[in-house]
N, C-alpha and C positions, 0 to 999 in steps of 0.2 A: 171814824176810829174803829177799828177794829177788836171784836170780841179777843176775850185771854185765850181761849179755846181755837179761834179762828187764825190765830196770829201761831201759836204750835203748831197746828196743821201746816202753817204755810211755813213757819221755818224748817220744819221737816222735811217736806218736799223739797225746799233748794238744799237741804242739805244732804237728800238722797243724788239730788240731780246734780251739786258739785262735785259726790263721790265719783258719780259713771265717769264725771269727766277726769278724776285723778287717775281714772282705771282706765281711759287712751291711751292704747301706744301711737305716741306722736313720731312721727318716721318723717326723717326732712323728704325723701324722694315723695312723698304723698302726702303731706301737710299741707301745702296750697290747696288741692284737689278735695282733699276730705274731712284730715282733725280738724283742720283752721274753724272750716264751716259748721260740724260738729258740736266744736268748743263754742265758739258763736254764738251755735241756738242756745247750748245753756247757760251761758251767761246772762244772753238776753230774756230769757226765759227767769232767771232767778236775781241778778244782779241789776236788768233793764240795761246794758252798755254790753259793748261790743268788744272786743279786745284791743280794737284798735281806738275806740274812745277810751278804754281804761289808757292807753298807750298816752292820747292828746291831750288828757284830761289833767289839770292838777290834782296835787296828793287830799287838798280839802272838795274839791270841786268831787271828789270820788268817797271821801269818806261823809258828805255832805247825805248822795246818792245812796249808799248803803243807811245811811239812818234813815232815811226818808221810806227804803222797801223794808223797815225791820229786820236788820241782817243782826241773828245773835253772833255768838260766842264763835262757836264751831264755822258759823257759815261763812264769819270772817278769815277765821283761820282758814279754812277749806280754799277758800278764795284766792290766798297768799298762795299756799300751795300751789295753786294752778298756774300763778301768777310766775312761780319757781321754775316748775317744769316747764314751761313753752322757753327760754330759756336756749334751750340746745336748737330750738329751731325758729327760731326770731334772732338771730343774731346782731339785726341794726336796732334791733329793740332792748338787748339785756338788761342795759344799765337803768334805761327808764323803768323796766319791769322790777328791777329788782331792788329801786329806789320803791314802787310804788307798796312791793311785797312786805318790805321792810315797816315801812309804814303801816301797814294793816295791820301787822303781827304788832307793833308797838299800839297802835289804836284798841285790839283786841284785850291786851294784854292791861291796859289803860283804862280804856274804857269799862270793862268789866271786871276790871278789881281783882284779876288771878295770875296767880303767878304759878308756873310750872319749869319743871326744867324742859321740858321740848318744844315750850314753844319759846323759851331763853336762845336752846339751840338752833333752832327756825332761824333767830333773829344775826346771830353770831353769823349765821351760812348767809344768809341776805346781804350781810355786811360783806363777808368776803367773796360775794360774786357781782359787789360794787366795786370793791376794791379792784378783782380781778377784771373786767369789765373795761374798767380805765386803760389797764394795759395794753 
């Protein structure tokens, strides 16, 4: 088990290291070549999965994994985030992605008992790039 003091340090760090990855510009002509793998190491690095096991993985099988590394509040949201923007350059991926983003902001939102309007709005935008998605 992890110290109280031990467990801040480390949600810190994944959530400095989910920031860098919101602050990629993700460019389809060089997303295979670099963000992809970029984004990758910080995932794996703060989440432990890949983005293409967030991709395989179901919505419990994934928020199973975030309990198990201590992902707070932010890290989940952060997560979602990330999960939003690959988005414009995952295309046979969206719908999963933003099935799974959805879920996180609901788990976030849920699980930690806060309610805010943006990450209401998070959830509203997730929905309609399911929606959109379908089409």
């Amino acid at each position: 088990m992890l110290t109280k003091g031990f467990k801040h340090e480390e949600q810190k760090k994944n959530d400095q290291m989910l920031y860098s990855g919101l602050q990629l510009a993700f460019v389809p002509e060089t997303w295979e070549l670099k963000e992809k793998k970029k984004l990758d190491e910080i995932l794996l690095n703060t989440a432990k999965i890949s983005l293409n096991g967030i991709a395989d993985s179901t919505i419990d099988d994934l928020l199973n994994k975030l309990k198990s590394n201590n992902f707070s509040f932010s890290n989940t949201e952060r997560l979602a985030d990330l999960l939003v923007k690959t988005f414009t350059v995952e295309p046979d991926k969206r719908s999963n992605l933003a099935k799974k983003a959805l879920a996180l902001y609901k788990f976030a939102q849920e699980e930690y008992k806060t309610y805010s309007f943006g990450l209401m709005e998070k959830i509203e935008r997730a929905e309609r790039n399911i929606d959109n998605a379908k089409q």
